[in-house]
C-alpha positions in Angstrom: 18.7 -34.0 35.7 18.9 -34.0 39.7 21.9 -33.8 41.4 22.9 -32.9 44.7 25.9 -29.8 45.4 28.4 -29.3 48.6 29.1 -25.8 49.7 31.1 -25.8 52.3 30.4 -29.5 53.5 26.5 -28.8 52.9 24.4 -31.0 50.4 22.0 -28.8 48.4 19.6 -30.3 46.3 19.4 -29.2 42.6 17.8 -30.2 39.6 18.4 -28.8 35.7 15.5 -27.7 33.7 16.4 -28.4 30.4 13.1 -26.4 29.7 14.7 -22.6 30.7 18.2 -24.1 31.0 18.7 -23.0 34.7 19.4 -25.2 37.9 16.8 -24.9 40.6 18.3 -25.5 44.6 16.5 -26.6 47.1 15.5 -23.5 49.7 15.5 -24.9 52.7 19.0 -26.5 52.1 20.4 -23.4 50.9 18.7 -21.7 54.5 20.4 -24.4 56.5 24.0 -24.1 54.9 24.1 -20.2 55.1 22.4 -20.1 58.8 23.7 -23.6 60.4 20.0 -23.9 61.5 18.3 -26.9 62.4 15.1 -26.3 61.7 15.2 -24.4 57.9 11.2 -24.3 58.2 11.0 -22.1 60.7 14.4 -20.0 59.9 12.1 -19.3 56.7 8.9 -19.0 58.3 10.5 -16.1 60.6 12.4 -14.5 57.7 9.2 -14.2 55.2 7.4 -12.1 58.1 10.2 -9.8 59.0 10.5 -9.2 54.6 6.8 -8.6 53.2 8.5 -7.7 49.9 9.8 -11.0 49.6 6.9 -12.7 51.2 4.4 -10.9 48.8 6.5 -12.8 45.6 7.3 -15.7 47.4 5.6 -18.0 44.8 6.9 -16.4 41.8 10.6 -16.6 43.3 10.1 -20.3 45.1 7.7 -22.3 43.0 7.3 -25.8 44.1 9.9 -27.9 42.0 10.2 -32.2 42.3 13.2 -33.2 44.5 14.0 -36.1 46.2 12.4 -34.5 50.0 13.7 -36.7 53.3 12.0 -39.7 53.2 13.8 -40.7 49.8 10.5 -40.1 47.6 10.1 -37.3 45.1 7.8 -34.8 46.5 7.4 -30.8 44.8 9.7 -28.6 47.6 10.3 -24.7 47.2 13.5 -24.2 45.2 14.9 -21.3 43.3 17.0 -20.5 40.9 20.0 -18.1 40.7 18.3 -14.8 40.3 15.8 -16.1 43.0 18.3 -17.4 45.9 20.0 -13.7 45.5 17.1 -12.3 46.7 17.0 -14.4 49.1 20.4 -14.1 50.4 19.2 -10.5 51.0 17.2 -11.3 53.8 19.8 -13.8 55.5 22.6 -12.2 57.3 25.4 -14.5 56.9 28.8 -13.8 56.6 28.7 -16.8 53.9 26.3 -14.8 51.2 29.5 -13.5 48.8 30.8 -16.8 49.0 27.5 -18.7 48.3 27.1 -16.2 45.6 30.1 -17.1 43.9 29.6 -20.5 44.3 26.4 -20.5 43.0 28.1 -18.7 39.5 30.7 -21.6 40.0 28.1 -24.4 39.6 25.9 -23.0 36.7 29.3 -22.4 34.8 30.4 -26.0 36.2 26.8 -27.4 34.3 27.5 -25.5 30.8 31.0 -27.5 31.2 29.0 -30.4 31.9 26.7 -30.7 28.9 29.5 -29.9 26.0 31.6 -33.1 27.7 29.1 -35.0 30.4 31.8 -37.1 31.6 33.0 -34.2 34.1 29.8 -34.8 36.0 30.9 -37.8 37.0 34.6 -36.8 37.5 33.5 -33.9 39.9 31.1 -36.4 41.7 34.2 -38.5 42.0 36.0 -35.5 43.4 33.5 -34.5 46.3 33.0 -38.2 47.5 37.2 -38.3 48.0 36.8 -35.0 49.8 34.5 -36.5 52.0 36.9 -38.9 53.2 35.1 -42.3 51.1 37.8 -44.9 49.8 38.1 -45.4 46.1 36.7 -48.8 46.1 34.2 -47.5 47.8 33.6 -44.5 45.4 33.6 -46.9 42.3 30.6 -48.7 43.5 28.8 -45.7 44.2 29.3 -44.7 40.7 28.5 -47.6 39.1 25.3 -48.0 41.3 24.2 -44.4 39.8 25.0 -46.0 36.7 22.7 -48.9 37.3 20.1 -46.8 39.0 19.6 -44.8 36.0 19.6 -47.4 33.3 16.5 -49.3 35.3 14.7 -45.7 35.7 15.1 -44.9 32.0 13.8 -48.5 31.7 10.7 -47.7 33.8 10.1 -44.6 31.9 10.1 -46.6 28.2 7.6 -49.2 30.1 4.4 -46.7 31.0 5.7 -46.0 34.8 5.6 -42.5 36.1 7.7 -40.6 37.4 7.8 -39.8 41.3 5.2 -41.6 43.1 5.4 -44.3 41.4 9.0 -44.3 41.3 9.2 -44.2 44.6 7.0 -47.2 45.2 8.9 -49.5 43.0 12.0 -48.3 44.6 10.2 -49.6 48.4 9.9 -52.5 47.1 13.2 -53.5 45.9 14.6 -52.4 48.8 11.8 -54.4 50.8 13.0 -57.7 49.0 16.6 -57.1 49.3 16.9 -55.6 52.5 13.2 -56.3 54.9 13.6 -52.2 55.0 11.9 -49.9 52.7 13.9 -46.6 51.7 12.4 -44.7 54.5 12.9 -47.2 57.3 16.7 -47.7 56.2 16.9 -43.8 57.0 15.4 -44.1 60.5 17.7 -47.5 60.5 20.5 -45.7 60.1 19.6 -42.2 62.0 19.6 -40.3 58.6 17.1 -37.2 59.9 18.0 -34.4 57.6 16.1 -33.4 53.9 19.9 -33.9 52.5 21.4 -37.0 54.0 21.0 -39.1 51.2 20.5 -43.4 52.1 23.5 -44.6 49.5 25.7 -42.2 50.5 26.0 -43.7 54.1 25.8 -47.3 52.9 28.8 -50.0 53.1 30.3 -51.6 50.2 27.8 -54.7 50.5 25.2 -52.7 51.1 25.9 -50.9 47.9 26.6 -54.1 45.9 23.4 -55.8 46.9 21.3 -52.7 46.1 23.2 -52.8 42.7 21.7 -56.6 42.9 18.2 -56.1 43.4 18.0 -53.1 40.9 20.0 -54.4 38.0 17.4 -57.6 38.4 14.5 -55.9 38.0 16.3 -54.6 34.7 16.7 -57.3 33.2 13.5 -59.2 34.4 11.5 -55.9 33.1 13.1 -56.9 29.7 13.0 -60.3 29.4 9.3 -60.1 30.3 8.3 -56.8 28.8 6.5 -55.2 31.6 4.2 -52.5 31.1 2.6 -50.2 33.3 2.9 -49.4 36.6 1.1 -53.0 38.3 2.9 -55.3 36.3 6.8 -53.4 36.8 5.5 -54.1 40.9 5.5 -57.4 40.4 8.6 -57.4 38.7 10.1 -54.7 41.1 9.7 -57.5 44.2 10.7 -60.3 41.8 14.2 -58.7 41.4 14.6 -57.5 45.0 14.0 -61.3 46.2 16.9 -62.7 44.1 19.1 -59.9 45.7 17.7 -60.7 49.3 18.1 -64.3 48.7 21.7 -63.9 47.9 22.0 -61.8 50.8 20.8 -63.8 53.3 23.4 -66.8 51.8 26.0 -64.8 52.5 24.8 -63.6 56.1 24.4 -66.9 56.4 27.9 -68.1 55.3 29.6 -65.1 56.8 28.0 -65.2 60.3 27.1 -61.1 59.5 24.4 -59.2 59.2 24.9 -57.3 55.8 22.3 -54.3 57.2 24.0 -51.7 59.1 23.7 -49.2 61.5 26.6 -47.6 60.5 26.5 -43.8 58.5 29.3 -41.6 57.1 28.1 -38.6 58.8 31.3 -37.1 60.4 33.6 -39.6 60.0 37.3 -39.1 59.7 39.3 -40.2 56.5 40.9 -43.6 58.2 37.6 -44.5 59.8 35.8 -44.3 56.1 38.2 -46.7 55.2 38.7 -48.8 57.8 35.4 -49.3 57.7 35.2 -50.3 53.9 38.2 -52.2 54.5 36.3 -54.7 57.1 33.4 -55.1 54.7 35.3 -56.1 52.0 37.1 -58.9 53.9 33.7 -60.6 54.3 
């Protein structure tokens, strides 16, 4: 299970492993939200030289762990887990360490919650998007694109693909066909630079609908042909991105508007959020 957290405004990546039944955060996000940094790379860099205790075990407290990294693919990062950050935290003067801490107890009691009744998962994910300032409608088709997301994932995983890479690749290419923009040149697109902005977070409502579109195709296509294997769930992957594109380019067509945007939900104000949603959902 992956997920991403807000402290304080700040996205941190996390993923549960079911294995030792602990979440793992992603380091350099949990750098950047205590120090405000801009480059957590160095800030770390810096920090392992002026702590040679924490340097000599920094594999056994940050072993590489699969996340989503900043170009939308799964890549292994350094992460932690609770007992790991803490030491951490150590070496970071912040005045935002005792409330990190207790946040981070906050979040693994949060996930214990979680797994006797999973439907608060998606009530708290509800909760942070309308704390960020999104609209409702806009919030419901976030939700049920997750939803959609992970039923064609769990449908790659029954049909031979692996994860990550190859993931990933089947991923570009939905969003190829649908869009003329893989995942990465969406970001760029939309001047998405940091490891935590995450791409459907900052799309509109058609943008979310049509990425719905091309993914819930491939779905069904996967199962109505029964692709196996990684080459044969490509094919498929482009064949379900097309009917999303061509339905997108009948409405830009129709509508006189580009369905692509430059626009991101970075720092925008309540009213703006939905103002903005608003517009879209007149076309």
């Amino acid at each position: 299970m992956s997920n991403i957290k807000l402290f304080e405004s700040k996205k941190i990546r996390a993923t549960w492993h079911e294995a030792d039944q602990k979440w793992y955060f992603s380091v350099a996000d949990v750098v950047e939200a205590l120090t405000d940094t801009v480059d957590p790379k160095d800030y770390i860099k810096k920090m392992r030289k002026r702590d040679p205790a924490l340097n000599a075990n920094w594999g056994t407290i940050c072993p590489l762990v699969e996340m989503t990294a900043a170009d939308g693919k799964r890549r292994k990062i350094q992460a932690a887990h609770v007992e790991g950050l803490f030491r951490i935290i150590q070496s970071i003067p912040s005045p935002k360490a005792e409330p990190f801490k207790l946040w981070l107890a906050k979040v693994g009691y949060e996930r214990l919650e979680e797994i006797e009744n999973p439907e608060l998962a998606a009530q708290r994910m509800r909760e942070i998007y309308r704390a960020k300032g999104y609209s409702e409608a806009w919030i419901e088709k976030r939700m049920r694109g997750i939803a959609v997301r992970d039923e064609l994932t769990d449908e790659w995983k029954k049909r031979g693909v692996k994860e990550s890479r190859e993931f990933a690749i089947l991923t570009a290419e939905i969003s190829k066909a649908t869009f003329d923009l893989t995942p990465a040149e969406y970001k760029e697109y939309k001047n998405l630079v940091k490891p935590s902005d995450n791409l459907r977070d900052h799309m509109t409502d058609l943008e979310l609908i049509f990425t719905m579109l091309g993914e819930a195709s491939t779905t069904e296509i996967a199962r109505n042909k029964n692709a196996q294997g990684f080459n044969e769930n490509k094919k498929v992957s482009k064949e379900g991105g097309k009917i999303a594109g061509d339905a997108r380019k009948a409405l830009e067509k129709k509508s006189g508007r580009k369905v692509v945007s430059k626009q991101n939900y970075k720092e925008l104000p309540e009213r703006e959020v939905r103002r903005l949603n608003a517009g879209q959902e007149e076309l």
